[in-house]
N, C-alpha and C positions, 0 to 999 in steps of 0.2 A: 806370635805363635803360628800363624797362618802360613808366614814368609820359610822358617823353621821344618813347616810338614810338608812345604810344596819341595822343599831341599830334600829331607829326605826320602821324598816320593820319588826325585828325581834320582837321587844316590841308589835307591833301590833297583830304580829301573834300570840304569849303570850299571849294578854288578850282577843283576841277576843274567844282561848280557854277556858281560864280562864271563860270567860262568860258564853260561851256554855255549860261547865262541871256543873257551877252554875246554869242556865237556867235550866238543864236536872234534875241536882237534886230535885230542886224547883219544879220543874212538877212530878219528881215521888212521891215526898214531900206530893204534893197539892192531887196527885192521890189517894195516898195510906191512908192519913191521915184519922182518924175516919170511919168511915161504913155507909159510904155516897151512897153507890151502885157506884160512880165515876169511879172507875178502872174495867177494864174487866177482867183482869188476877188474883183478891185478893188486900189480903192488908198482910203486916208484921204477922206474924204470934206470937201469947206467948208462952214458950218453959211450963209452966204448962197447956197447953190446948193443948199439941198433942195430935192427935191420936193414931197416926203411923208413923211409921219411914221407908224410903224408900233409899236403899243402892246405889247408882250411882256411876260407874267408870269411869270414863274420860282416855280414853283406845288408845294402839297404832291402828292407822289409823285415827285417826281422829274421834273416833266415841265414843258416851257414851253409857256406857247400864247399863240398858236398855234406849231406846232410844224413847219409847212407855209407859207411865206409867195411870195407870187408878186410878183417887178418886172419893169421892162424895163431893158436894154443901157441904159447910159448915164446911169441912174437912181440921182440923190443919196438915200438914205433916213438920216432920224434914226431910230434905234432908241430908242423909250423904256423900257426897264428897271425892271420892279416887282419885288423879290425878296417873295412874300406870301406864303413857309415859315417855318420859323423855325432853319431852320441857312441858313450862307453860301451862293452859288450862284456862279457866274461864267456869260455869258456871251462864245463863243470863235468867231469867224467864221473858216476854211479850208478847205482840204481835206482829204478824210477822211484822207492820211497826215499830212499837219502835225497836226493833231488827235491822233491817235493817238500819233503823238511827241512830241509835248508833255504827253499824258495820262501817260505813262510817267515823263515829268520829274517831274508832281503828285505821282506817288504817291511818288516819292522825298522831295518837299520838298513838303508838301501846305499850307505857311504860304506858299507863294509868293505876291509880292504883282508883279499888271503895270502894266507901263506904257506900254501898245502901243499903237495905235488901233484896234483890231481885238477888242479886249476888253476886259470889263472886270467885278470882282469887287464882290458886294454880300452885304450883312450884313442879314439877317432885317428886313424891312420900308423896308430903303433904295431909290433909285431912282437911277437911272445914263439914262447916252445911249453909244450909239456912232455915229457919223455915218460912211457908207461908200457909195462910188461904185461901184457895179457896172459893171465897161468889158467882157467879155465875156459872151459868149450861153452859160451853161455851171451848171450846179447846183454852190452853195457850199453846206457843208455849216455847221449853228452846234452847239455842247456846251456844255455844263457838264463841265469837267475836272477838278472835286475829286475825289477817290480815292472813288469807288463810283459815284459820280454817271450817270455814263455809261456805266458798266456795269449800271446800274438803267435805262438809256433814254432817259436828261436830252441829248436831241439832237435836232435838228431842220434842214429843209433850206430854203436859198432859192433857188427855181426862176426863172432870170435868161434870160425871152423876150426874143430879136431883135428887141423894137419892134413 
């Protein structure tokens, strides 16, 4: 019996991730879909309507740089992704509370792997892109959400001038 309730102690804690991981997508999903003005941070960006392309290193200490990046309204950026540490890093474009609740998710399940457009996770010397349309005048915040990461400072903001 014992063996029985640690199983579905274990099952439960499984799906109620399961759910949450599904719930959070669903919401970026609903957020980012069409140009609804809905998200504060953008939406998906189309890799034929960049701009410009903006180089970020996910750097020893904990920190990206640059870690301060300036666009305008309405502005397609590729983010190109150098992880040049030698443990994992992700970078996470939102707002400081999506951020912060989903860092809470990390430390529960810190093997999480995404598959959003808004992020995206690298392995010690790998390079990634995120493509993302800034549609409002409004500071989006970016992290690193693996469990210590940003609590060491691994954050950074992108300041999104009216043009």
């Amino acid at each position: 019996m014992k063996f029985q309730t640690s199983l579905l102690s274990s099952a439960s804690t499984l799906l109620a991730a399961a759910l949450l991981a599904v719930s959070s997508a669903a919401s970026a999903a609903g957020a980012h879909a069409g140009d609804h003005g809905d998200s504060p941070i953008g939406k998906p960006g189309v890799a034929a309507r960049v701009n410009r392309t903006i180089h970020v290193e996910m750097a020893n200490g904990m920190r990206f740089k640059p870690s301060e990046i300036q666009v305008k309204k309405g502005e397609t950026i590729r983010f190109v992704l150098k992880n040049t540490d030698g443990v994992k890093h992700e970078f996470s474009l939102g707002t400081e509370k999506e951020l912060l609740e989903h860092y809470e998710v990390m430390k529960r399940f810190p093997d999480m792997e995404h598959d959003e457009p808004n992020k995206i996770s690298l392995a010690p010397g790998k390079r990634g892109e995120v493509i993302w349309q800034f549609t409002k005048a409004e500071a989006v915040d970016f992290a690193c959400l693996h469990p210590g990461h940003f609590d060491a400072g691994m954050k950074g903001q992108v300041t999104v001038a009216a043009k």
